[in-house]
KEZA-447250 format. One record per residue: y, z, x of N, C-alpha, C in turn. Coordinates in steps of 0.05 Angstrom, whole numbers, padded with zeros to 5 digits, always signed. Each point is the difference from the previous one (the first is absolute). Layout:
N
YZXYZXYZX/...
***
This chain:
362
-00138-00167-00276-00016+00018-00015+00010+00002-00029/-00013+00001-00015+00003+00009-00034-00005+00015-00003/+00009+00016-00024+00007+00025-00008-00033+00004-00011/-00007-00016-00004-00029+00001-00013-00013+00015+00027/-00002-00010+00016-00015+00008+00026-00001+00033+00013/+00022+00007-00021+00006+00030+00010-00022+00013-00012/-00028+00006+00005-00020+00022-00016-00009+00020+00013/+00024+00029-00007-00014+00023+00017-00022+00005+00009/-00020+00003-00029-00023-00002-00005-00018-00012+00020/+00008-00026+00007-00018-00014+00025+00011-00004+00026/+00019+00026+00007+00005+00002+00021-00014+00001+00029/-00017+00014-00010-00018+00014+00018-00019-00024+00017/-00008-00016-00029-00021-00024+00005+00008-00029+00020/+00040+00000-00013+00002-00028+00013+00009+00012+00025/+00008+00018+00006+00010+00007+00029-00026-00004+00017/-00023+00016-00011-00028-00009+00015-00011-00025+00006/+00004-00014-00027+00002-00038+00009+00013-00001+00023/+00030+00006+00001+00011-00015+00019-00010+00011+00026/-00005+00021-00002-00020+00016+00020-00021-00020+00014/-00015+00004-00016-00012-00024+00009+00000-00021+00007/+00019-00014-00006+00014-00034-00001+00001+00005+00031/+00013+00022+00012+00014+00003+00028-00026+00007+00020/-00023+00015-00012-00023-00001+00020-00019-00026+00001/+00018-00020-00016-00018-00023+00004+00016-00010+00012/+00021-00002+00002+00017-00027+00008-00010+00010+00037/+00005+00034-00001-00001+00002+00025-00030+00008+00022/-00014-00022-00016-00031+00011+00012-00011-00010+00024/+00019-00017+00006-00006-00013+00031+00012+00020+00016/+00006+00020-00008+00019+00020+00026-00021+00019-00005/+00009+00021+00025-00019+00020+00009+00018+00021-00009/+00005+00011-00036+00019+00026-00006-00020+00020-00002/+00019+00019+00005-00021+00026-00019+00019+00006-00025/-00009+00013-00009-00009+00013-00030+00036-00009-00003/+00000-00006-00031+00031-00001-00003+00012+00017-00015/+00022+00002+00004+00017+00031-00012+00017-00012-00024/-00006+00017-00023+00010-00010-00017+00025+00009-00010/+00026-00006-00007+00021+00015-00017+00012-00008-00022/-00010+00011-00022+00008-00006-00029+00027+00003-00003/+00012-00019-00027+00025+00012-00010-00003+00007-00021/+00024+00019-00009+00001+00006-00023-00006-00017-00020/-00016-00001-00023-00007-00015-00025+00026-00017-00015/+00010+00013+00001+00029+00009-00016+00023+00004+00010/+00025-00016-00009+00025+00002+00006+00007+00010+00032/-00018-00024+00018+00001-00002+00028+00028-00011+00023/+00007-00024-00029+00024-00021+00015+00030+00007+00005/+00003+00005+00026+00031+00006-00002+00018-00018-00005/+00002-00016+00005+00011-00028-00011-00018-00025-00019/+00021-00005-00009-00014-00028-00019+00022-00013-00001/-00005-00029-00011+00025-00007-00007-00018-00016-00039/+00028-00002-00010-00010-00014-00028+00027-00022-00009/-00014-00018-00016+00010-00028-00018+00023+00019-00018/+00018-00013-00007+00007+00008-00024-00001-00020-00021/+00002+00003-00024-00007-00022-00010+00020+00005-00029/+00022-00015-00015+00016-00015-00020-00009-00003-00022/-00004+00015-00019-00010-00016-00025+00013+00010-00030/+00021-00008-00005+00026+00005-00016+00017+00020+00010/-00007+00024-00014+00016+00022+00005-00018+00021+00021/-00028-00003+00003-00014+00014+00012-00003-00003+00033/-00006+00015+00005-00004-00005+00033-00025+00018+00015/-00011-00004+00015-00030+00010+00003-00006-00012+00024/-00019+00017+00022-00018-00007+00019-00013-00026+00000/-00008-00008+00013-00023-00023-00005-00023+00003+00030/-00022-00009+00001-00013-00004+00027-00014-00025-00015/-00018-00020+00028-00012-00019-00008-00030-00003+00012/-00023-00003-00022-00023-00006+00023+00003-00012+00026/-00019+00011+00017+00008-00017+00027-00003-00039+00000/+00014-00009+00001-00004-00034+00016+00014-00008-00037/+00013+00008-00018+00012-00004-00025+00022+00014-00007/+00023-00011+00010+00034+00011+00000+00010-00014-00023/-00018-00014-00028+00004-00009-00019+00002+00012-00023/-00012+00023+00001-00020+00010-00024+00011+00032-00003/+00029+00018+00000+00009+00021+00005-00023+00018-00012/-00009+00029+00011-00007+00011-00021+00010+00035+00005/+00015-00001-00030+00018+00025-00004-00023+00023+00019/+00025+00018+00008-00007+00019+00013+00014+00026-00006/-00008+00024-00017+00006+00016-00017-00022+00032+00013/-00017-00001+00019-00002+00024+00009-00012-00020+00027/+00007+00024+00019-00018-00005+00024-00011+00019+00021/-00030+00008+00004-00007+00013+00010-00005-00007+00027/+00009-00012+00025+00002-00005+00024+00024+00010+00010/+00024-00005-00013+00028+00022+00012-00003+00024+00004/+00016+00003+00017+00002+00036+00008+00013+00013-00023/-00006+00019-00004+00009+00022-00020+00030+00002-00002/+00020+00000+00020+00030-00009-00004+00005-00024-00011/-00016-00027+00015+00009-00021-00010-00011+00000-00035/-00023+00006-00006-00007+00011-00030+00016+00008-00018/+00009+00024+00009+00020+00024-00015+00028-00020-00010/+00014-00033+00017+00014+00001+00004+00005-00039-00017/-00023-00003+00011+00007-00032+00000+00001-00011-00029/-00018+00010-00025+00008-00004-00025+00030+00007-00012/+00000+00026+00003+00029+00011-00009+00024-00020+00010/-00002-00010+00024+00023-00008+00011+00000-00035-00005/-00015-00010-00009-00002-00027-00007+00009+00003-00034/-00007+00018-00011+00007+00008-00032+00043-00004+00005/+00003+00017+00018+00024+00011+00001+00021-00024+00008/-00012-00019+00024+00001-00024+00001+00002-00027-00021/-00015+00002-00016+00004-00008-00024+00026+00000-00015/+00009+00024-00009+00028-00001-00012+00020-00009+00014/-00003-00004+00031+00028-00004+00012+00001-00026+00007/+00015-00013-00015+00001-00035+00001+00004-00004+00040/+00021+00012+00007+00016+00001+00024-00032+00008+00025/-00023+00009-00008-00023+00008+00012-00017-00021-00004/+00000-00007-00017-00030-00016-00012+00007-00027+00008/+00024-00011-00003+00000-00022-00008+00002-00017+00027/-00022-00020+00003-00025-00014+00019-00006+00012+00027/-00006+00022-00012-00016+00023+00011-00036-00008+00011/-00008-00010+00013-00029-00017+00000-00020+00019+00019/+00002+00016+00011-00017+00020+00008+00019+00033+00012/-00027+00015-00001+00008+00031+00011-00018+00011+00020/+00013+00003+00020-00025+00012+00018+00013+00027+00009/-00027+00017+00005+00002+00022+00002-00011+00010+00026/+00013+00021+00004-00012+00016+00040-00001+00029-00002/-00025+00007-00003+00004+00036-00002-00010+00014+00021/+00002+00025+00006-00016+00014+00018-00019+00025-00014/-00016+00007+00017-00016+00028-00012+00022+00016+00002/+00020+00004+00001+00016+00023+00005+00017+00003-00026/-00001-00020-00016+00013-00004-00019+00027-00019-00006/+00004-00010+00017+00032-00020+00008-00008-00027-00014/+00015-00013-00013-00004-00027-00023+00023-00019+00011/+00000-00022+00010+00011-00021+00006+00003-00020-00019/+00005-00018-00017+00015-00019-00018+00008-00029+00009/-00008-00011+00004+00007-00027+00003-00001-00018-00025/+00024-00014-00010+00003-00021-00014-00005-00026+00003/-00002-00013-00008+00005-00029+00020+00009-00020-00034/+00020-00019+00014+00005-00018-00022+00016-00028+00001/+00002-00017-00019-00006-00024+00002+00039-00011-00009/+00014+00023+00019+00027-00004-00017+00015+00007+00025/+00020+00006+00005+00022+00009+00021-00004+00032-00009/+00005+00018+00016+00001+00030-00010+00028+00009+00015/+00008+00019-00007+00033+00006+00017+00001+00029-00010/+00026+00009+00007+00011+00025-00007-00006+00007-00031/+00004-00006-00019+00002+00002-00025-00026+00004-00017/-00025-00004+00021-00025+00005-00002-00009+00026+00014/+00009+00003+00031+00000+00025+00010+00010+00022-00024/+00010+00001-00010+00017+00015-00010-00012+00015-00032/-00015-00017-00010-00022+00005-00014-00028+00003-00005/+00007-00006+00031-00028+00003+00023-00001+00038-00001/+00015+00011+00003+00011+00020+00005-00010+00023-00023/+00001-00006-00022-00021+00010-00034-00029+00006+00008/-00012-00022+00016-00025+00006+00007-00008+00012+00022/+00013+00010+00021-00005+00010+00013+00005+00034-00005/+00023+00006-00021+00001+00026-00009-00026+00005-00014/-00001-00018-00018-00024+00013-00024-00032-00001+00017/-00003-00005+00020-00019-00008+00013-00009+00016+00024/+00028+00010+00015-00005+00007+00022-00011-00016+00025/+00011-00028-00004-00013-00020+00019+00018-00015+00014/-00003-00022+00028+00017-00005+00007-00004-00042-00008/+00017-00006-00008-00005-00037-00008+00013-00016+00024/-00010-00016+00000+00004-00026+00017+00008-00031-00020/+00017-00011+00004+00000-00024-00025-00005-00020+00024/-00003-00025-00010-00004-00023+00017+00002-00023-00014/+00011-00021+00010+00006-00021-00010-00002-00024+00020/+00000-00026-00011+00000-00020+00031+00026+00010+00015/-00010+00000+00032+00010+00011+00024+00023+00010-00020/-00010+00028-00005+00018+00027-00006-00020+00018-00002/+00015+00022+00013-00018+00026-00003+00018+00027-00006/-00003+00013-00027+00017+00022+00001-00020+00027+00005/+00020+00011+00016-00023+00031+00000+00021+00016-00013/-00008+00016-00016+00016+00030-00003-00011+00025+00008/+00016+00008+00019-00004+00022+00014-00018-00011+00027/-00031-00008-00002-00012+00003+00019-00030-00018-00009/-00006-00021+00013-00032-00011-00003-00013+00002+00014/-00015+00020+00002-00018+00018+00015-00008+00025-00020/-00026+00006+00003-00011+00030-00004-00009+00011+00019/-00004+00024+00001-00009+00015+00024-00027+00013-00008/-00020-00006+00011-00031+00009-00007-00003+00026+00027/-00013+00011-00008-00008+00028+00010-00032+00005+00001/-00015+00001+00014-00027-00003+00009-00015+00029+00014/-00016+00016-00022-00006+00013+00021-00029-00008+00017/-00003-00002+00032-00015+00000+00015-00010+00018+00015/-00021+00011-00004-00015+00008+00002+00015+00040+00008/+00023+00001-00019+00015+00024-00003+00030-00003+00011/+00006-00030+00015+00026+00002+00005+00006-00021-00028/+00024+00003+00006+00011-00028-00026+00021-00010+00016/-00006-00025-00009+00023-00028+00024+00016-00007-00026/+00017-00009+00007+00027-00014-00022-00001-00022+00012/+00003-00031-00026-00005-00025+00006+00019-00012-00009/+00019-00013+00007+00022-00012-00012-00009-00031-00018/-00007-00003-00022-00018-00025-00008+00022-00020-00008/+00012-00018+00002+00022-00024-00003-00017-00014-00020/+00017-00007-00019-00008-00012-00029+00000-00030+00009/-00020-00017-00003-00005-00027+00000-00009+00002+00031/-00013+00017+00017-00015+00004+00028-00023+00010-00004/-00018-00008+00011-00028+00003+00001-00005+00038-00004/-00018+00010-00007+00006+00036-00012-00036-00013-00006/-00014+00026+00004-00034+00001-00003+00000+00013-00039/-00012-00016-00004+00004+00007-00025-00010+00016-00021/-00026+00010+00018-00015+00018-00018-00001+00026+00020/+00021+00021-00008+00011+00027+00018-00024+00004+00006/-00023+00013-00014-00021+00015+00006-00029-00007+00019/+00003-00025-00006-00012-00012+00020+00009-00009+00021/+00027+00001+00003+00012-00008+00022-00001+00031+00025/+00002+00018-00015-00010+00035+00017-00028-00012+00012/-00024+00002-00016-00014-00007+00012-00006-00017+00023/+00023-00021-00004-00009-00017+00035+00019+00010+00011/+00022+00010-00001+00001+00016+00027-00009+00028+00014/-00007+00012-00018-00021+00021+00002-00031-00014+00016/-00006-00010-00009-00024-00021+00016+00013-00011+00028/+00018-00012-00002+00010-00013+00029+00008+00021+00019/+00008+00017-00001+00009+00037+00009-00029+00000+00006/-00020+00006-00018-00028+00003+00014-00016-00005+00019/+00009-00029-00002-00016-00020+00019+00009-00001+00024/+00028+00004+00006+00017-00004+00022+00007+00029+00016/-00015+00026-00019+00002+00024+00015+00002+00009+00033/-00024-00015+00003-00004+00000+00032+00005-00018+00012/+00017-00022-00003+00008-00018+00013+00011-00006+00024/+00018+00025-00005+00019+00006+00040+00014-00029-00004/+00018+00003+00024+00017-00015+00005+00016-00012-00009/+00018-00025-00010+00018-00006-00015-00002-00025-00021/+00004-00003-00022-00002-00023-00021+00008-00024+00000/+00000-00016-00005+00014-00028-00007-00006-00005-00033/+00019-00005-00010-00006-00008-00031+00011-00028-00004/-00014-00019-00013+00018-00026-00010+00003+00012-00035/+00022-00016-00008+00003-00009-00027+00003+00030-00011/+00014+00020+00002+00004+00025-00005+00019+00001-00015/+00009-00012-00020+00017+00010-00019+00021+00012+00001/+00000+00030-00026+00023+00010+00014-00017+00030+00008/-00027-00006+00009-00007+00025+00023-00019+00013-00021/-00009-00012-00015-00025+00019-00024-00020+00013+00019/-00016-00016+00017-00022+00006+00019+00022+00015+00031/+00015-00018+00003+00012+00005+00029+00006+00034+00007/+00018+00011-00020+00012+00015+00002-00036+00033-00004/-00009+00000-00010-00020+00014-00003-00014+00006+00027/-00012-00026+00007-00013-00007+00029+00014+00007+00020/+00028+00004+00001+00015+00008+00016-00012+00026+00020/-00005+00017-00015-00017+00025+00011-00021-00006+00004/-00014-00016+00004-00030+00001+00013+00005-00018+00030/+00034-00022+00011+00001-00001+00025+00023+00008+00008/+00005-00002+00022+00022+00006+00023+00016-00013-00009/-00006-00023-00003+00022-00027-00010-00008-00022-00012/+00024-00005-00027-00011-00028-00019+00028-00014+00002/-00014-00031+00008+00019-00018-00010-00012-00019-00019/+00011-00009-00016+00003-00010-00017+00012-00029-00010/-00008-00020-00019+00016-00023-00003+00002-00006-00022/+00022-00012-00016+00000-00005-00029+00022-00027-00004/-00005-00023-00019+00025-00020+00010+00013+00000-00028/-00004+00011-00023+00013+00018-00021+00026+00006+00017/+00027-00009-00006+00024+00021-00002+00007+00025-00009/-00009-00005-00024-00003+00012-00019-00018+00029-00001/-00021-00005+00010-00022+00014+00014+00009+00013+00022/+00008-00003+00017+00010+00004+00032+00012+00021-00010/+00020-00002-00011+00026+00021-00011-00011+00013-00010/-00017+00006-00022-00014+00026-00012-00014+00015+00023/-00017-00015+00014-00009+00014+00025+00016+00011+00012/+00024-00006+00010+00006+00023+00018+00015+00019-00020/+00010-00010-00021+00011+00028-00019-00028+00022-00006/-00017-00011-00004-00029+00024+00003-00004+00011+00026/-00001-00023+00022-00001+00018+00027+00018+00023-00006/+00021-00002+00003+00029+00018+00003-00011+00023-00024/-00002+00002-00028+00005+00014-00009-00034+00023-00004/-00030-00018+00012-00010+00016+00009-00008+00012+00015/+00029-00003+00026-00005+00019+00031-00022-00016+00013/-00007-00018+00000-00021-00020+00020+00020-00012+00024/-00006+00019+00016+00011-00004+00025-00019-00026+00015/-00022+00000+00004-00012-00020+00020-00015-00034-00010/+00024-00005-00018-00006-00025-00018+00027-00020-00006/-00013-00017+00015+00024-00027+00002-00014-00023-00007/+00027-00016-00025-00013-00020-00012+00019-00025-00001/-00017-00013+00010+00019-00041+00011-00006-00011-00026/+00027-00014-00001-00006-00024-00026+00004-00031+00014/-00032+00000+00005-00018-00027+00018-00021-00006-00011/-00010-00014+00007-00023-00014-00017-00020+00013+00020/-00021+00002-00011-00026+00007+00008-00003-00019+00027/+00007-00020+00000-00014-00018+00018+00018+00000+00018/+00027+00003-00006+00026+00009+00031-00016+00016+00012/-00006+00028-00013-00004+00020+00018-00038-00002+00014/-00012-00008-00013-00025-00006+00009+00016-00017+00032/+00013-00019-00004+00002-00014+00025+00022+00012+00018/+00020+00016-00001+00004+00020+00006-00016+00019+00015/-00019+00015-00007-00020+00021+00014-00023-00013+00020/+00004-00032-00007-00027-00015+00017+00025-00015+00020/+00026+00007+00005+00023-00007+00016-00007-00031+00005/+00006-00017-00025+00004-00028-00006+00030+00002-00019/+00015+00019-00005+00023-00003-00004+00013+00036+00006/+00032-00016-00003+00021+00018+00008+00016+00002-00017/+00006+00019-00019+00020+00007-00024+00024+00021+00014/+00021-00002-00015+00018+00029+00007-00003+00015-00029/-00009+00005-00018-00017+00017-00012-00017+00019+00013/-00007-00007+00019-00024+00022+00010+00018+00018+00021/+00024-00011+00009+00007+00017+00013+00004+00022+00002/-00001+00019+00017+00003+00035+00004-00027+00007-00006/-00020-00007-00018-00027+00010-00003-00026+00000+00025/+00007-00014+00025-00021+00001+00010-00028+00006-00009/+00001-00025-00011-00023-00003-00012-00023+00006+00026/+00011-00012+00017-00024+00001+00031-00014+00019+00009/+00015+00033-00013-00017+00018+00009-00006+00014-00027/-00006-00017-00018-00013+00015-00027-00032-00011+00000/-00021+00019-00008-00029-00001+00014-00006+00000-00031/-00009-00024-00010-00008-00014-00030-00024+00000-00001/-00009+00024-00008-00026+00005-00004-00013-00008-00031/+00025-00016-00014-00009-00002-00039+00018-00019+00001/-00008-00015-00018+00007-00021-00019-00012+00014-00026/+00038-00003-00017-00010-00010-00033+00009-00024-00011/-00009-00007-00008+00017-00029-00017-00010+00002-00034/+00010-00006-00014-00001-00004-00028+00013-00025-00011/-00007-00027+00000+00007-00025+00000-00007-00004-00027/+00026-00023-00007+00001-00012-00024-00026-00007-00014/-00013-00018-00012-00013-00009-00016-00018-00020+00020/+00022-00014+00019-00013-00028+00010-00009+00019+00029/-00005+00026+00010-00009+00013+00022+00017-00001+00020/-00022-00001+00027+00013+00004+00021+00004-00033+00018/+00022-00009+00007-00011-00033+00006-00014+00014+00034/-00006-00031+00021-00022+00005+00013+00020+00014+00021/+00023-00008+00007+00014+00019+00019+00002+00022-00001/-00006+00013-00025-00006+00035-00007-00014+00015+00007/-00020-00021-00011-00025+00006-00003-00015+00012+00037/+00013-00021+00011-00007+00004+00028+00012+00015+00020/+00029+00010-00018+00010+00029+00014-00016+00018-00011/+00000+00005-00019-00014+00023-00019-00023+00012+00018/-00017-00023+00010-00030+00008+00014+00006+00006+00032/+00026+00008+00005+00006+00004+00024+00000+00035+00002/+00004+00007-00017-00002+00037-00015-00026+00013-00002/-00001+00021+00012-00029+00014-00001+00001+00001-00031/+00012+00012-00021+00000+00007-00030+00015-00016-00012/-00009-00014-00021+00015-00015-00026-00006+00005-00024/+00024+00015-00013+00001-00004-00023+00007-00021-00024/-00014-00008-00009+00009-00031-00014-00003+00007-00034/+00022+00003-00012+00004+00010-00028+00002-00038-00008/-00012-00003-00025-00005-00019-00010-00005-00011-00021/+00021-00015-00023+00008+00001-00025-00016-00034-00010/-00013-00001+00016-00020-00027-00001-00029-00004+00016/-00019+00009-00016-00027+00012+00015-00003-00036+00015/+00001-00024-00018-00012-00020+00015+00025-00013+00029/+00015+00008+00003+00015-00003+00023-00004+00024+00028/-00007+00024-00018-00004+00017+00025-00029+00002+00004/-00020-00022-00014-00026-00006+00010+00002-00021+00027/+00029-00016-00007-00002-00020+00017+00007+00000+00024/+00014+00032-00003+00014+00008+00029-00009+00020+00011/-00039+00014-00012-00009+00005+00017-00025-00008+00015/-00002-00027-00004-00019-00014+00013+00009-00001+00022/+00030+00000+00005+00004-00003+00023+00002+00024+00017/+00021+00028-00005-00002+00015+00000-00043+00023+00005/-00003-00008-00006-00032+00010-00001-00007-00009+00026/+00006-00017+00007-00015-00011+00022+00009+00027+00025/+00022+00008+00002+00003+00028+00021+00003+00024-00022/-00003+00002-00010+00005+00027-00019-00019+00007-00024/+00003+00022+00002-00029+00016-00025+00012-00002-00022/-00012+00002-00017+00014+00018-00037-00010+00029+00007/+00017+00014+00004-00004+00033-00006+00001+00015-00029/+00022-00012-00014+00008+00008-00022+00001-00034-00017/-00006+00007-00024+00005-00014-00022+00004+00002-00034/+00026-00006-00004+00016+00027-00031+00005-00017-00024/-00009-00005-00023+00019-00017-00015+00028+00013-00014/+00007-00008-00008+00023+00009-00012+00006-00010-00027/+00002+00013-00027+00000-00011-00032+00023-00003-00003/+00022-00012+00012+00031-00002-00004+00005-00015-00027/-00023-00020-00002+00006-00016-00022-00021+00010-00021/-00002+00019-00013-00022+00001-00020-00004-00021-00028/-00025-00017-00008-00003-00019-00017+00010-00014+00010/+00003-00013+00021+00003-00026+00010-00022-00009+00022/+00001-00023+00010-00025+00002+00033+00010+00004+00016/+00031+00006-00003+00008+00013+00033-00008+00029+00010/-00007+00002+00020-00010+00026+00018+00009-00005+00032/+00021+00024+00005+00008+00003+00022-00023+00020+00023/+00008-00024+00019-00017+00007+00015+00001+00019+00037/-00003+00019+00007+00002+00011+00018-00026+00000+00031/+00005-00010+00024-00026-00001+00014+00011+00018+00032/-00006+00018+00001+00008+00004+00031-00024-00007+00017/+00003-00011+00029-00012-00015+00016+00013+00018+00021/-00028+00006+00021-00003-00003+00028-00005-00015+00013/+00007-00001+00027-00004-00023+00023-00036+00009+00009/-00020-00022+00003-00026+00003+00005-00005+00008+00019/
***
């Protein structure tokens, strides 16, 4: 996306395009009415990352039209960051500047914030980094109030801690999310309430107990918790796994356990075509899986999923690629209704639109 593409002004209009784009793609299905959820116009993105770019004594942002990593073009305000990363990312690239020991082949900065206000720092650079950099690493995190990460080939320094902690309120409680810098994190807070506020909806009356694939570190999991008896869960993130249960733990979710397996272990697993010692102690055998959620990468659900998934009276299928989760409900359709159908504006000015469908069994 280019910075050009950002026009408050025709917010309203291209979200409706894409609106549209999605009631065509999906006109061979039998939906009803679709639910729409806007994002904020303005300073939506909790993370970004940006170029840095060398040019004598100066030093400055850069971003590039899409499909042209040739052509830098300076970047001096930006209205898609969140209001911390805003307040923060000019000043501290200025400040960067004077410190030879900071700047020097310094090639990008990425950033990780929460609605709660917490600012994450990542460096990255094209040199060895060590102690002697920590240490002046240290300037910016006073004047800033932030926590930095440096990185270098296979080196990684943290000071203090790489992680923020996001705080969410739902629907009057608030969950604490432990977000790990350079791990997957939903990137637009406000729209991200919305789908799980929507998925809480849909799954109200559900009864009985969950199965989730590809759960992160528990964005959806931990919420849904209260609408069954019991959720298990799968994520093959390390990285992920470990935030999850530090969120289990620290927001009292007693009936939520989460494997770091691949979607397709545990699918074959529950259809007892394999035997892990991961699953042990869970008796899975007397948990009554009345829901499936899954929320799959880009490339969907493959066909072994797909064909546990339709074994579940209710599926929820969150979906960050409308033409893949078209393709996985041709199949899916064949036993199951569309009850619900949500987009989601995660990406505003771009054609991405996340997509939400809960399904009953016919």
């Amino acid at each position: 996306m280019a910075l050009s593409d950002i026009q408050p002004e025709r917010y309203d209009q291209l979200l409706a395009e894409k609106v549209a784009g999605v009631r065509d793609s999906f006109v061979d299905f039998v939906i009803p009415d679709v639910e729409v959820f806007a994002s904020p116009k303005t300073n939506y993105r909790l993370r970004a990352e940006f170029r840095v770019w060398h040019e004598g004594d100066d030093l400055y942002y850069v971003m590039f039209e899409p499909g042209d990593n040739r052509n830098p073009i300076r970047v001096d305000t930006c209205e898609m960051v969140a209001p911390r990363i805003r307040d923060v990312m000019f000043e501290l690239i200025d400040v960067i500047k004077e410190n030879p020991a900071l700047r020097f082949k310094l090639f990008q900065v990425d950033f990780l914030s929460t609605l709660s206000g917490e600012l994450l720092v990542s460096l990255l650079y094209h040199r060895p980094i060590d102690d002697a950099w920590a240490q002046q690493v240290q300037t910016l995190r006073e004047r800033f109030s932030i926590d930095v990460v440096g990185r270098s080939r296979k080196k990684k320094l943290i000071i203090e801690r790489d992680f923020v902690i996001e705080k969410l309120d739902i629907n009057g409680r608030v969950y604490e999310y432990k977000q790990v810098e350079n791990s997957f994190t939903q990137p637009n807070g406000e729209v991200c309430k919305d789908m799980i506020r929507w998925a809480l909806d849909v799954t109200k009356d559900a009864g009985g107990d969950l199965v989730e694939f590809y759960c992160g570190s528990g964005t959806f999991t931990m919420p849904l918790a209260q609408n069954f008896k019991r959720v298990v869960a799968t994520e093959i993130s390390k990285t992920s796994v470990r935030a999850a249960e530090y969120n289990i733990e620290v927001n009292g979710i007693t009936n939520l356990d989460v494997l770091r397996m691949p979607s397709e272990d545990l699918t074959l697993v529950l259809q007892g075509k394999k035997e892990t010692r991961k699953v042990e102690g869970l008796d899975l055998g007397s948990c009554q899986f009345s829901t499936v959620l899954v929320d799959p990468p880009r490339s969907g659900l493959d066909d072994e999923t797909v064909a546990q998934v339709t074994e579940y009276e209710h599926i929820v299928y969150i979906s960050c690629n409308p033409d893949t989760l078209r393709e996985n409900l041709k199949i899916i359709t064949a036993t199951h209704k569309v009850e619900r159908f949500a987009v989601f504006d995660q990406f505003p000015y771009t054609h991405h639109l996340e997509c939400g469908v809960y399904l009953t069994r016919k």
